[in-house]
The first five atom37 places (N, CA, C, CB, O) and aatype in JSON, in Angstrom:
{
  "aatype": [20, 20, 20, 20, 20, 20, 20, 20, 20, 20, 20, 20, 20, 20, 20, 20, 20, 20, 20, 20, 20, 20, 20, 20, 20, 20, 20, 20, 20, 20, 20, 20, 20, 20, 20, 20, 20, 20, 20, 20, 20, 20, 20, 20, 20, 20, 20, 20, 20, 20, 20, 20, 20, 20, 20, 20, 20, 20, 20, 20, 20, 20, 20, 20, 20, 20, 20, 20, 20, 20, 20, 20, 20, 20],
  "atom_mask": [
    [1, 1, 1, 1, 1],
    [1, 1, 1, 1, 1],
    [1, 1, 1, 1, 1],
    [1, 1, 1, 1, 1],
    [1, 1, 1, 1, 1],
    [1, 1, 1, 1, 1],
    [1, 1, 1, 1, 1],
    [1, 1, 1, 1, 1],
    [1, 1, 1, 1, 1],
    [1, 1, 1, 1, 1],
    [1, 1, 1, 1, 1],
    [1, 1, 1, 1, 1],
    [1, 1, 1, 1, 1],
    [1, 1, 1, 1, 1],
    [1, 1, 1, 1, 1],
    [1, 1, 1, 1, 1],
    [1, 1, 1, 1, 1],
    [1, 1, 1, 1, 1],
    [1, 1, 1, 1, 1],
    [1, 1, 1, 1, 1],
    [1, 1, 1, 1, 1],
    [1, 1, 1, 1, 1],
    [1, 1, 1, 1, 1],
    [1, 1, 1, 1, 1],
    [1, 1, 1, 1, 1],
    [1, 1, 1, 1, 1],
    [1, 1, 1, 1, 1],
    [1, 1, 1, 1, 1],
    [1, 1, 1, 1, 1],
    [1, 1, 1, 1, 1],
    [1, 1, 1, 1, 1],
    [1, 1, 1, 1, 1],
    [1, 1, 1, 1, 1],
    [1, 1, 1, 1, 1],
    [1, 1, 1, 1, 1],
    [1, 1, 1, 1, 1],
    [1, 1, 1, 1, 1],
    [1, 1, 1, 1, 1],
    [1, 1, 1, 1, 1],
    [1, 1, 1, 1, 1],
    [1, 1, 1, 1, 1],
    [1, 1, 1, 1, 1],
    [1, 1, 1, 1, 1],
    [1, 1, 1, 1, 1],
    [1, 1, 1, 1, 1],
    [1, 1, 1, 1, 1],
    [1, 1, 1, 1, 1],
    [1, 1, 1, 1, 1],
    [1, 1, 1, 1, 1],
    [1, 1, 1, 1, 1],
    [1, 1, 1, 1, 1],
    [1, 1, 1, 1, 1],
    [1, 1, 1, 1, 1],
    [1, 1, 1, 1, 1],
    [1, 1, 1, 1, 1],
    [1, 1, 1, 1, 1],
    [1, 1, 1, 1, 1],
    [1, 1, 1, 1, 1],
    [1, 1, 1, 1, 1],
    [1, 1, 1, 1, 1],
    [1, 1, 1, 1, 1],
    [1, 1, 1, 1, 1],
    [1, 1, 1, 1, 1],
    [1, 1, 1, 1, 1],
    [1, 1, 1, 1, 1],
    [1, 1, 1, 1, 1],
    [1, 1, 1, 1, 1],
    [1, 1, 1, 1, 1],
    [1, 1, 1, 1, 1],
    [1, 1, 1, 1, 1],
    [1, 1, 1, 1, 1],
    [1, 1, 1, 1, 1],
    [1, 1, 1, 1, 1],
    [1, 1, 1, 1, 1]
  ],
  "atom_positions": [
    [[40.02, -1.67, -49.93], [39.8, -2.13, -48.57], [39.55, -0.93, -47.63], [41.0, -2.96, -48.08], [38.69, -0.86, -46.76]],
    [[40.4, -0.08, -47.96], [40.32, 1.04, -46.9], [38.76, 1.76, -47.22], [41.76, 2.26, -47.1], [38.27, 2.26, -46.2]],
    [[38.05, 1.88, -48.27], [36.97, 2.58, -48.43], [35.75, 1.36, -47.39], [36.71, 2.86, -50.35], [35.01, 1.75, -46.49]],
    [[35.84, 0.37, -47.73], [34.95, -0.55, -47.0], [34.81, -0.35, -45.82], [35.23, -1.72, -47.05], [33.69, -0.17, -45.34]],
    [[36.13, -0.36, -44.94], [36.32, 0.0, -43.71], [35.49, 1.11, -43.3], [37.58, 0.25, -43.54], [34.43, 1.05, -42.66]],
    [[36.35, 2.57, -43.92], [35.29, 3.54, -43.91], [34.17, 3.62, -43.93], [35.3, 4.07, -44.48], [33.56, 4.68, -43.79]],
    [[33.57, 2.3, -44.13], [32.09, 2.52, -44.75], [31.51, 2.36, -43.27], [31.44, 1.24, -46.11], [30.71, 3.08, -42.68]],
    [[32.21, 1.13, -42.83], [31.97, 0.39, -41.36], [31.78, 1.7, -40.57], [33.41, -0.68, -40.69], [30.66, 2.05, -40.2]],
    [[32.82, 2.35, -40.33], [33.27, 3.05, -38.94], [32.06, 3.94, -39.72], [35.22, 3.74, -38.45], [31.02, 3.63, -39.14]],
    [[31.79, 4.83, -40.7], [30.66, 5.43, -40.7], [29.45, 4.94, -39.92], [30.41, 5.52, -41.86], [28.99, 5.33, -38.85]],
    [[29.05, 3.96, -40.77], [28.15, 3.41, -40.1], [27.84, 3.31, -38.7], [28.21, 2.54, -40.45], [26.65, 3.39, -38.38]],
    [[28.65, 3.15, -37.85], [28.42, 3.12, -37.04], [28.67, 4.38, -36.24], [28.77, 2.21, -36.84], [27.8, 4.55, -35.39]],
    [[29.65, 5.35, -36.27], [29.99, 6.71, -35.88], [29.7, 7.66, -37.23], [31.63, 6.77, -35.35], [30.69, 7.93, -37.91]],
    [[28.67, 8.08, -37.57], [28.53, 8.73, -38.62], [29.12, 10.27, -38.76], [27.24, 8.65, -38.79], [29.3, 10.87, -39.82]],
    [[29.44, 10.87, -37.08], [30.08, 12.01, -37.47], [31.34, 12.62, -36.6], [29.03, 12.94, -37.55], [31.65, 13.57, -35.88]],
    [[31.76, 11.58, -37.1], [33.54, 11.08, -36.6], [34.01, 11.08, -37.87], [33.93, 9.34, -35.77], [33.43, 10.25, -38.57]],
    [[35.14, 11.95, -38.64], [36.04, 12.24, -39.35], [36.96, 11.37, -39.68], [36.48, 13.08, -38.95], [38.08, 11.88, -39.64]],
    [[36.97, 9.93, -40.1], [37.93, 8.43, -39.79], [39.12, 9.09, -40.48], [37.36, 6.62, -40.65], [40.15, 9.06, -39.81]],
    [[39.2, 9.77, -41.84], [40.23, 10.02, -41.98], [41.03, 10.6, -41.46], [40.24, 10.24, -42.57], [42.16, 10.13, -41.61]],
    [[40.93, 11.64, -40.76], [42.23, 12.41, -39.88], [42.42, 12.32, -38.6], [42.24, 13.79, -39.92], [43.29, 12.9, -37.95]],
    [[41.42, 11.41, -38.11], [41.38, 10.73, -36.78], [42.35, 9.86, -36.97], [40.09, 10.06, -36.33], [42.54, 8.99, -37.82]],
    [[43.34, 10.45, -35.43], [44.6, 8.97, -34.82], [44.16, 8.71, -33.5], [46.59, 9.38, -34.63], [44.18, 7.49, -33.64]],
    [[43.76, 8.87, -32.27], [43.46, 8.42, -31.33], [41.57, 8.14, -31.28], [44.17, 9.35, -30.37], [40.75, 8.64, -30.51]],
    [[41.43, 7.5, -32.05], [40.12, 7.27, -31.6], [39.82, 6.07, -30.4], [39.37, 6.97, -32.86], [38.65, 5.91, -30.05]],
    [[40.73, 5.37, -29.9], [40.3, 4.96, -28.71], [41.19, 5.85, -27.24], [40.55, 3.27, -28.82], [41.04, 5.81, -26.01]],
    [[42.05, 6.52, -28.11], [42.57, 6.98, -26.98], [41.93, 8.0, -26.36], [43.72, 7.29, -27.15], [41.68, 8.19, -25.16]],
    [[41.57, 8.98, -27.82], [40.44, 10.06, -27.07], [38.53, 9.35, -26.8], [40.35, 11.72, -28.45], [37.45, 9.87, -27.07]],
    [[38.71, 8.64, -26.47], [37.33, 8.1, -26.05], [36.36, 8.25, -27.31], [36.71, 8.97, -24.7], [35.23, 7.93, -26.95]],
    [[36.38, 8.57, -28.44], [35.67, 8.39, -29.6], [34.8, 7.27, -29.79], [36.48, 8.38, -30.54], [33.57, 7.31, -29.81]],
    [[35.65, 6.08, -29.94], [34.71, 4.82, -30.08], [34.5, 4.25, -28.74], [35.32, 3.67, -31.04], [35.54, 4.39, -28.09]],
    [[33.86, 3.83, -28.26], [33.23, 3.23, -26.67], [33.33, 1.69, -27.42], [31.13, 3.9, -25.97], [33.38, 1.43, -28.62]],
    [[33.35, 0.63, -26.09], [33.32, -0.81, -26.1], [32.17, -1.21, -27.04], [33.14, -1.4, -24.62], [32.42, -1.81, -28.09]],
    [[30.92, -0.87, -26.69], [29.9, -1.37, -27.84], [30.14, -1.31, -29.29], [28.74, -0.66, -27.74], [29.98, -2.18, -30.15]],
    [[30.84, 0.76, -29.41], [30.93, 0.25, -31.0], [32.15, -0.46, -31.6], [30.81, 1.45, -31.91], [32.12, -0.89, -32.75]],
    [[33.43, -0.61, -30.68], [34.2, -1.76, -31.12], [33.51, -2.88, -31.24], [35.21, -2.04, -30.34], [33.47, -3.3, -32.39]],
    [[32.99, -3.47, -30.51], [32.0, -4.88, -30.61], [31.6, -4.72, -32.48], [30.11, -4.73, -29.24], [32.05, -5.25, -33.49]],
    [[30.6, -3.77, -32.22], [29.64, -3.52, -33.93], [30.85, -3.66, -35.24], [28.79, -1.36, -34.1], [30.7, -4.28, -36.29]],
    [[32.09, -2.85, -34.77], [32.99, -2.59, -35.76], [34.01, -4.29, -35.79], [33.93, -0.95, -35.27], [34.89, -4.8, -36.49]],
    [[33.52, -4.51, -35.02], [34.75, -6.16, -34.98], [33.72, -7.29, -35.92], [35.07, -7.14, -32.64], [33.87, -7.78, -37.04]],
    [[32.7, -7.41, -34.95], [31.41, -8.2, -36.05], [31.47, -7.5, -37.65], [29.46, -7.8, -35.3], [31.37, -8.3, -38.58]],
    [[31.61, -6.11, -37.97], [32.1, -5.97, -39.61], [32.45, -6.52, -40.37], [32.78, -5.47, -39.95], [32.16, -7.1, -41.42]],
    [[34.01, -6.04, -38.99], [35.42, -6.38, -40.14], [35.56, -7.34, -40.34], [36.74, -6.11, -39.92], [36.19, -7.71, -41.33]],
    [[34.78, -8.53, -39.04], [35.16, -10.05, -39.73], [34.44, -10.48, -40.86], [34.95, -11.21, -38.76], [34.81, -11.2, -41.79]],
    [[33.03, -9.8, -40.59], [32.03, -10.23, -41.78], [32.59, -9.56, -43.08], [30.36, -9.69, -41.5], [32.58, -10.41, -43.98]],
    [[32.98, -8.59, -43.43], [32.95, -8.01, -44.59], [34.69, -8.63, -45.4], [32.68, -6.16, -44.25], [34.87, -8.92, -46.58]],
    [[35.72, -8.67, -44.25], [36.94, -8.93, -45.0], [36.55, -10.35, -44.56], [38.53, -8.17, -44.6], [36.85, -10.9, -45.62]],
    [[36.09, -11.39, -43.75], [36.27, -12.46, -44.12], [37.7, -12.87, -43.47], [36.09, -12.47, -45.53], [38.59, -13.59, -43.94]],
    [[37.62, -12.12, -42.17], [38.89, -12.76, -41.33], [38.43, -13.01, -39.87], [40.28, -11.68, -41.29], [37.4, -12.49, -39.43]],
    [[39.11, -13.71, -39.21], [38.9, -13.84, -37.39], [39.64, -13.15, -36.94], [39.14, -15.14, -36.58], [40.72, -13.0, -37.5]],
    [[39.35, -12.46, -35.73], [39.94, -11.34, -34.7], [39.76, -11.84, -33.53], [39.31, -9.92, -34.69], [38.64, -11.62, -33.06]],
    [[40.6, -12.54, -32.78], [40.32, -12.69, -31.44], [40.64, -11.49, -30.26], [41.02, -13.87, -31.15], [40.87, -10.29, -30.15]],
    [[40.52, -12.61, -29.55], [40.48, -11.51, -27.73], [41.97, -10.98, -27.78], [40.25, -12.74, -25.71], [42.03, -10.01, -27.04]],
    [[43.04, -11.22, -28.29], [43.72, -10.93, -28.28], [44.18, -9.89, -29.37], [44.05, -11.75, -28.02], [45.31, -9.4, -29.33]],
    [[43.4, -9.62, -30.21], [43.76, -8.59, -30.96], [43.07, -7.17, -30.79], [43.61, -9.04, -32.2], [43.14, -6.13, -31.44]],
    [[42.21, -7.67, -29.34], [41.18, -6.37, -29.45], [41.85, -4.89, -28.38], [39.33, -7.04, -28.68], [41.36, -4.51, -27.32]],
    [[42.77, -4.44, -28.89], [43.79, -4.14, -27.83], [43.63, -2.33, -28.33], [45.67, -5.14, -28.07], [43.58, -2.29, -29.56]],
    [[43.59, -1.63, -28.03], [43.61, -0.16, -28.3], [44.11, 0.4, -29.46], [44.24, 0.44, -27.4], [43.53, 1.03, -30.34]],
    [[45.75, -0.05, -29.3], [46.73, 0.37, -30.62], [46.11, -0.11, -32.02], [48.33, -0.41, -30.49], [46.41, 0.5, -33.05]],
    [[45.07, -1.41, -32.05], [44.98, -1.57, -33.02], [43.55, -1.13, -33.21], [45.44, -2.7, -33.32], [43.03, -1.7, -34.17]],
    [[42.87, -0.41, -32.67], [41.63, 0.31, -33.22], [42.01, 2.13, -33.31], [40.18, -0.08, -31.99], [41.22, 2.64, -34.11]],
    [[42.81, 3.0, -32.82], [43.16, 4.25, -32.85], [42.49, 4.93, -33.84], [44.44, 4.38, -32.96], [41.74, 5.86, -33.57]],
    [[42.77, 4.42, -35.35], [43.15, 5.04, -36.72], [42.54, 3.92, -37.54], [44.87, 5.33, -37.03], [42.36, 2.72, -37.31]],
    [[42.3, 4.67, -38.52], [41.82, 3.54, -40.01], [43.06, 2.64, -40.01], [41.67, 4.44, -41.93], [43.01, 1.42, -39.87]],
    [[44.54, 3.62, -40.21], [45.26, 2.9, -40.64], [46.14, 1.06, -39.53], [46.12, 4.17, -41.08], [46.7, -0.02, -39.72]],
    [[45.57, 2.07, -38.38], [45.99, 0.33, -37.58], [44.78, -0.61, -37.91], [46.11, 0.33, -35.48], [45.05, -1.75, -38.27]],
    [[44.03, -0.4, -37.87], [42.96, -1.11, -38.32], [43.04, -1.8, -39.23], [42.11, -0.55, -38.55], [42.71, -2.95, -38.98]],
    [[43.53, -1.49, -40.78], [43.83, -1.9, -41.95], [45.07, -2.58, -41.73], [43.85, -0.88, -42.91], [45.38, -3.46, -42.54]],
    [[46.14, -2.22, -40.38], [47.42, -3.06, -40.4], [46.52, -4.49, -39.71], [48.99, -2.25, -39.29], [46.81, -5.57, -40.22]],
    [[45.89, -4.49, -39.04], [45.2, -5.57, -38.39], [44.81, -6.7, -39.13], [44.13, -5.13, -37.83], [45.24, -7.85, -39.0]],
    [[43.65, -6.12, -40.19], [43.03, -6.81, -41.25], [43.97, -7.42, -42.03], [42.25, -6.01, -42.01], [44.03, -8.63, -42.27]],
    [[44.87, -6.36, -42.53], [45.91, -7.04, -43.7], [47.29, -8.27, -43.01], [46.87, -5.41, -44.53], [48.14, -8.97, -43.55]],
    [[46.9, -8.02, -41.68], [47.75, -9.53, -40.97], [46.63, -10.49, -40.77], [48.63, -9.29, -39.21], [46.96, -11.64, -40.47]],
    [[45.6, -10.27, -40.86], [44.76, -11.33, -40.85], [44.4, -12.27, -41.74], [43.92, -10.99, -40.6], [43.96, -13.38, -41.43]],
    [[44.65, -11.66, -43.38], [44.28, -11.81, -44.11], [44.93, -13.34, -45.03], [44.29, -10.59, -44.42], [44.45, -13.65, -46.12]]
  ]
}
């Protein structure tokens, strides 16, 4: 799961470091659009729903909140 992900956030930030990155919304890394791109992904690729309420900072930072996100979705 976690490589898929990776694949996402590449895709869309190709030279952003996902692995040792922890504040990527805090340090302004990802902007609103590419959360949008990266939310349309994660639902398409894992096959879960993310609402308005999950779209909250803490859980985009890091791969790994991200993957805590998905894997409560799941």
């Amino acid at each position: 799961m976690r490589e898929k992900l990776i694949e996402i956030l590449k895709d869309c930030c190709p030279d952003v470091d996902f692995e040792t990155e922890t504040s990527l919304i805090d340090d302004g890394i990802l902007e609103s659009l590419d959360i949008v791109t990266i939310v349309t992904d994660i639902m398409h690729t894992f096959g879960v729903t993310l609402s308005v309420d999950d779209l909250l900072p803490e859980n985009f930072n890091s791969v790994d909140d991200m993957l805590r996100l998905i894997g409560s979705k799941l």
